[in-house]
C-alpha positions, 0 to 999 in steps of 0.5 A: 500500500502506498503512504497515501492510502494508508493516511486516508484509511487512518483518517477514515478509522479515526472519524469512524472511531470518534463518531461511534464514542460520541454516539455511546458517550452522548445517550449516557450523558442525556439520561443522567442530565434527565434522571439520577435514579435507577430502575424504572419509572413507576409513576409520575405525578405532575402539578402546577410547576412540575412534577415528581418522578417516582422508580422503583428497583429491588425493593427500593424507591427513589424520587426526583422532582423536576420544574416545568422550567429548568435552569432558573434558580428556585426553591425545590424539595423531594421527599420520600416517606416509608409507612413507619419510618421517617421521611427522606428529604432534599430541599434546597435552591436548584436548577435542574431538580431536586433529590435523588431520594433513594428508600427501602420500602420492600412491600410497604407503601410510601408518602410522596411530596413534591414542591417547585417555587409555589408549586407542591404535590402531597400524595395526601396519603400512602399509596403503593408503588 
């Protein structure tokens, strides 16, 4: 082969191999800026300023609450209560979302609140994931 060849079929290989990481890389880099919990959604409960994402995995469950509009500073909270334990809570001045809040519920049934800015979603009471 001569040297040409060969340099054209590195430089092919090269943007072959980059376009195949950034196709594997980017779905990865999405799914995690999306969700930080594992396992699958189970339900999700929207109101006024956003919504409150709830999956479940091997007896555990997590929650995330998401704004309506992300990327602007603003009071969030997620908080995930097992019936005859204490709640699990994040609160604070976030952009993208608040928690994850990851629980051991087994079989039990939990409590779920949810709150953006002036926005709050209560379960109002135990509900089965």
């Amino acid at each position: 082969m001569k040297s040409g060849a060969i340099r054209r079929l590195a430089a092919g290989l090269a943007v072959l191999t980059v376009s195949g990481l950034i196709g594997v890389a980017v779905p990865g880099q999405a799914q995690a800026a999306a969700s930080s919990c594992e396992g699958r959604k189970v339900r999700s409960f929207p109101f006024s300023t956003g919504t409150v994402e709830v999956y479940k995995r091997g007896g555990y469950a997590c929650a995330i609450t998401l704004p309506e509009r992300p990327g602007v500073r603003q009071h969030m909270r997620v908080s995930l209560r097992v019936y005859g334990l204490r709640p699990v809570e994040d609160a604070g001045r976030y952009k993208y979302r608040a928690g994850p809040v990851t629980v051991h519920a087994g079989q039990r049934k939990v409590w779920i609140k949810g709150a953006v800015g002036r926005g709050t979603y209560d379960s109002g009471g135990w509900i089965r994931l």
